[in-house]
C-alpha positions in Angstrom: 3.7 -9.2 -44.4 1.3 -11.8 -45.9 2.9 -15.2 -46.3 0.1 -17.1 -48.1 -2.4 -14.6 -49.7 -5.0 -17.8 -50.9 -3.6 -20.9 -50.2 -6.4 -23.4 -48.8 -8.4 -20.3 -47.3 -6.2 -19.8 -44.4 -4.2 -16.9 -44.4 -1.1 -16.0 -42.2 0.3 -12.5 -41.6 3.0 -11.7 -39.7 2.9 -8.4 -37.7 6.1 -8.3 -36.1 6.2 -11.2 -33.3 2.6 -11.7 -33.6 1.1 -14.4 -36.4 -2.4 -13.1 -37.6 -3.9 -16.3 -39.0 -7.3 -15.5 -40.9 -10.1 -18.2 -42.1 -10.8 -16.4 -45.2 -14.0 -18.3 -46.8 -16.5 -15.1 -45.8 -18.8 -16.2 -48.8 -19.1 -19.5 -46.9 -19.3 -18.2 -43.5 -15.4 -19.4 -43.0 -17.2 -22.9 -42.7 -13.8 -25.1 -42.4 -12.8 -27.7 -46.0 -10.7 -30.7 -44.8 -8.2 -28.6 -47.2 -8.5 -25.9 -45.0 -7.5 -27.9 -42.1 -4.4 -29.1 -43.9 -3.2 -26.0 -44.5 -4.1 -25.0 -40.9 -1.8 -27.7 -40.0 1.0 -26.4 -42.4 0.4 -23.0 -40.8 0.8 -23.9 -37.2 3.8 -26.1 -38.3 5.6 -22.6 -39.2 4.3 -20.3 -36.3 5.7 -23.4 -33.9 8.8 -23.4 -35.8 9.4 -19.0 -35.7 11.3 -18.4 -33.3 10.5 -14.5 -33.7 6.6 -15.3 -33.7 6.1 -15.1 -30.4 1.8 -14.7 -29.8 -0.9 -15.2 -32.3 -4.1 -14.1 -32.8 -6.9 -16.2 -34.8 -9.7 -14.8 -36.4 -12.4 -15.2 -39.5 -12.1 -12.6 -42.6 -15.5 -10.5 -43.2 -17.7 -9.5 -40.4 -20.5 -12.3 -40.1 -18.5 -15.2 -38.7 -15.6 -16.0 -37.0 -16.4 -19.9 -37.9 -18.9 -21.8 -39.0 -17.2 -25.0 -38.3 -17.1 -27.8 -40.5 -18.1 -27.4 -43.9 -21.0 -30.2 -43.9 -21.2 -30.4 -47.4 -17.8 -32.2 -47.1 -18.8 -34.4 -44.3 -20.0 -37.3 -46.6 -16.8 -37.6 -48.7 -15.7 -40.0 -46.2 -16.1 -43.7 -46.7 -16.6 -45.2 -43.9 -17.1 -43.5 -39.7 -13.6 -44.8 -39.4 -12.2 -42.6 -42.1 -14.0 -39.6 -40.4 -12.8 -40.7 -36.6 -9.3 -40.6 -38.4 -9.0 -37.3 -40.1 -6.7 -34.7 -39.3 -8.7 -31.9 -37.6 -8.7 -28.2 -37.8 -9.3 -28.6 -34.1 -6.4 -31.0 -33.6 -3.9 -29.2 -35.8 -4.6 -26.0 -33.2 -4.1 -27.9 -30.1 -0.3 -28.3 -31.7 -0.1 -25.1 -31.2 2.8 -24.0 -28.5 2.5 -20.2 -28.7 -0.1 -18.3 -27.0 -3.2 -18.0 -29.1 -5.8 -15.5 -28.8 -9.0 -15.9 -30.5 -10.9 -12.6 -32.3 -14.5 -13.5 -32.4 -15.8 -11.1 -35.2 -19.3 -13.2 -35.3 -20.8 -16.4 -35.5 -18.4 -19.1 -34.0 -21.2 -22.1 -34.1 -19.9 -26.2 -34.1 -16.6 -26.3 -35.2 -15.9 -22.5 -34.7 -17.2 -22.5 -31.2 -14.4 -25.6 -30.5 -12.1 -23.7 -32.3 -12.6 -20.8 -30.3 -12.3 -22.8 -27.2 -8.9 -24.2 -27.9 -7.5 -20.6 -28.1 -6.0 -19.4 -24.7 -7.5 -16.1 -25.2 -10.7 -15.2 -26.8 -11.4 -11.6 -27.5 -15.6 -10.9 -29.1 -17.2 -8.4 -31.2 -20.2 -7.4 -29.6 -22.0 -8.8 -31.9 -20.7 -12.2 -32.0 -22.7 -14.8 -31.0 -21.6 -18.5 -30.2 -23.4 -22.2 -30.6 -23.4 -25.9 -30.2 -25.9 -26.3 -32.8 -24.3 -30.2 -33.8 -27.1 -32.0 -31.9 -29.9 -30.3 -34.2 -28.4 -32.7 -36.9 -28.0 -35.5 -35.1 -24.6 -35.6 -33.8 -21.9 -34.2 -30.9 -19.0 -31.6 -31.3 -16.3 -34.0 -32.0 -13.1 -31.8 -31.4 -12.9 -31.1 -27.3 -16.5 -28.9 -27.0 -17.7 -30.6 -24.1 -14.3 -30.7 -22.3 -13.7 -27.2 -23.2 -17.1 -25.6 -22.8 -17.4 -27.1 -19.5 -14.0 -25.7 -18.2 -14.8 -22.1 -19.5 -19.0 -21.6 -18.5 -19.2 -24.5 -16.2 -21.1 -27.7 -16.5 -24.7 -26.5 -16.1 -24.2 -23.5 -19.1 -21.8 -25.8 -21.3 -25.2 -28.4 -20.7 -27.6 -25.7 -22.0 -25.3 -25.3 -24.9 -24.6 -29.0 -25.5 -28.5 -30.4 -25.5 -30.2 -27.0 -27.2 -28.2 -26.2 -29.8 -29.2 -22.4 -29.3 -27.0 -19.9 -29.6 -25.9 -17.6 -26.8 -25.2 -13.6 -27.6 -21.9 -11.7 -26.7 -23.0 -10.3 -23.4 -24.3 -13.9 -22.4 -21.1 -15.1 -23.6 -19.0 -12.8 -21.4 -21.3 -13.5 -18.5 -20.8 -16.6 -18.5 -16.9 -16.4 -18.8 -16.6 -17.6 -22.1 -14.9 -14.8 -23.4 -12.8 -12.3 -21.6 -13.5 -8.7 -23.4 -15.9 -7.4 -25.8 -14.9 -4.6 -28.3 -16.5 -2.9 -30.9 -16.3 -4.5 -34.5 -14.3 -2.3 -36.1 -11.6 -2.8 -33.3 -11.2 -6.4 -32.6 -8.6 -7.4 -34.6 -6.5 -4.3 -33.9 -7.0 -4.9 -30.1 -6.5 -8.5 -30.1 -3.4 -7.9 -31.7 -2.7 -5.2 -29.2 -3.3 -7.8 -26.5 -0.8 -10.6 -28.1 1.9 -7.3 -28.7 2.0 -7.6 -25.0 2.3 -11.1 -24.7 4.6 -11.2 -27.1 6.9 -8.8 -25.0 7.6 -11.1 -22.1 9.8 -13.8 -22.1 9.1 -16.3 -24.9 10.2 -19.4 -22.8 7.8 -18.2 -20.0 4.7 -17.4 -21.9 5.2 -20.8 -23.5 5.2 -22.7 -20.5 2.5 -20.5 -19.0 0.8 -21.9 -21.3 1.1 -25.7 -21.2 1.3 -25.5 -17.2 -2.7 -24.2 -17.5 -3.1 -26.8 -19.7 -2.1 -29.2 -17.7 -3.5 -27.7 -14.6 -7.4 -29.0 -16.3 -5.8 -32.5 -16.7 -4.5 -32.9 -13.3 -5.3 -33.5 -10.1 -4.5 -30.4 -8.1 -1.7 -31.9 -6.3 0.2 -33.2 -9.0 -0.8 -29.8 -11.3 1.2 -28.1 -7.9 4.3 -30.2 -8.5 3.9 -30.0 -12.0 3.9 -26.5 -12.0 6.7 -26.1 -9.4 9.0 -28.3 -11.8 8.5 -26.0 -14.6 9.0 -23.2 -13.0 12.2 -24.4 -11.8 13.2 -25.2 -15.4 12.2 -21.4 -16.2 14.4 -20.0 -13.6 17.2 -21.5 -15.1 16.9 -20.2 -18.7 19.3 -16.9 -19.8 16.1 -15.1 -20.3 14.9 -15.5 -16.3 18.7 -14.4 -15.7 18.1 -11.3 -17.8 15.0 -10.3 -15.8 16.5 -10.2 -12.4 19.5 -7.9 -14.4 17.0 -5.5 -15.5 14.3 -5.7 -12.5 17.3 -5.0 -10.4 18.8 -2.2 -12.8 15.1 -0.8 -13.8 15.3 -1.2 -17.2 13.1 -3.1 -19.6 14.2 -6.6 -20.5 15.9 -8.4 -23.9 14.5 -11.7 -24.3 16.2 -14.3 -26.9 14.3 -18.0 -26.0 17.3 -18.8 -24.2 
């Protein structure tokens, strides 16, 4: 079912529990308008607010680019760097998201689409994606979490070779480095990433959710406190109906109903 066919070049289509949200600007590279990030905004709103959308998987329409980023074209609308520092971010409005997210790299995912990429939980590649920094060619940084990110995922040294080149880095460098977790072949990327958030989307919704902001919050803490952090929500998980339901159907060897209870 496709919820918004056109509006601001994002597109969201639901697949059962699982939210397929497309950049579709192919023509343009799926280079990101400060339109498109409002409606990105609007569409996260509503997956966060679905109770029955349970995973999603992000990707770019056409087979050349995930995301090019930010649409520089746009860049100099602003009136002053203050304006810019204060605009709502594509980047930003995906951080919002609570449900698991899985990224489908179908190509290039260079500035703004390698951040992108990064803020997804998951990221799945075409073989012949390729990923860049390219930002301090023109002058300037990634601005929505790339170093923080990039760091965490190839590790300071790579994410510096990244950072202060520009270059781009090829699929197989990509999963080398641990920037992605699988390749697959073109043709099947979308149909396996969705495979891969239908199974996500099978387990408990309150425990995927939390899996998710406890490894979030395992980055920004220091281990101790992630360890206590981590055992507090787990307690909270315990308690829920749906933990209650697991131990019924583990103990009577049948497969589980979860309801976010």
């Amino acid at each position: 079912m496709t919820e918004n066919p056109s509006a601001g070049d994002i597109r969201l289509e639901l697949r059962g529990p699982v939210a397929l949200v497309t950049i579709d600007r192919p023509a343009k590279l799926n280079a990101v308008t400060q339109e498109m990030s409002d409606e990105l905004v609007r569409v996260i709103h509503r997956v966060n607010d679905d109770d029955a959308v349970r995973a999603v998987v992000l990707t770019g329409a056409g087979q050349r680019a995930f995301s090019a980023g930010s649409d520089i074209r746009t860049l100099d609308k602003y009136a002053t760097p203050w304006e810019f520092r204060n605009r709502i971010d594509y980047c930003d409005a995906l951080r919002e998201c609570r449900k698991p997210v899985i990224a489908a790299v179908n190509g290039y995912a260079f500035g703004g689409g390698l951040e992108t990429a990064l803020i997804c939980d998951i990221r799945l590649a075409s073989t012949s994606a390729s990923f860049a920094a390219p930002e301090i060619k023109l002058g300037w940084i990634g601005g929505g979490g790339m170093s923080a990110f990039l760091a965490a995922s190839v590790g300071p040294s790579n994410a510096a070779v990244m950072l202060m080149t520009g270059d781009p880095i090829d699929a197989e460098t990509a999963l080398r480095w641990g920037l992605v977790s699988e390749l697959v072949a073109p043709e099947r990327l979308v149909e396996r990433a969705v495979e891969l958030a239908a199974t996500i989307a099978e387990r408990p919704p309150i425990a995927a959710e939390t899996a998710k902001a406890n490894l979030r919050a395992a980055y920004n803490m220091p281990q101790d406190a992630a360890i206590r952090y981590e055992r507090d929500l787990q307690t909270i998980t315990f308690a829920t109906a749906d933990a209650d339901e697991g131990r019924a159907a583990f103990a009577e060897k049948r497969r589980g109903e979860f309801h976010r209870r």
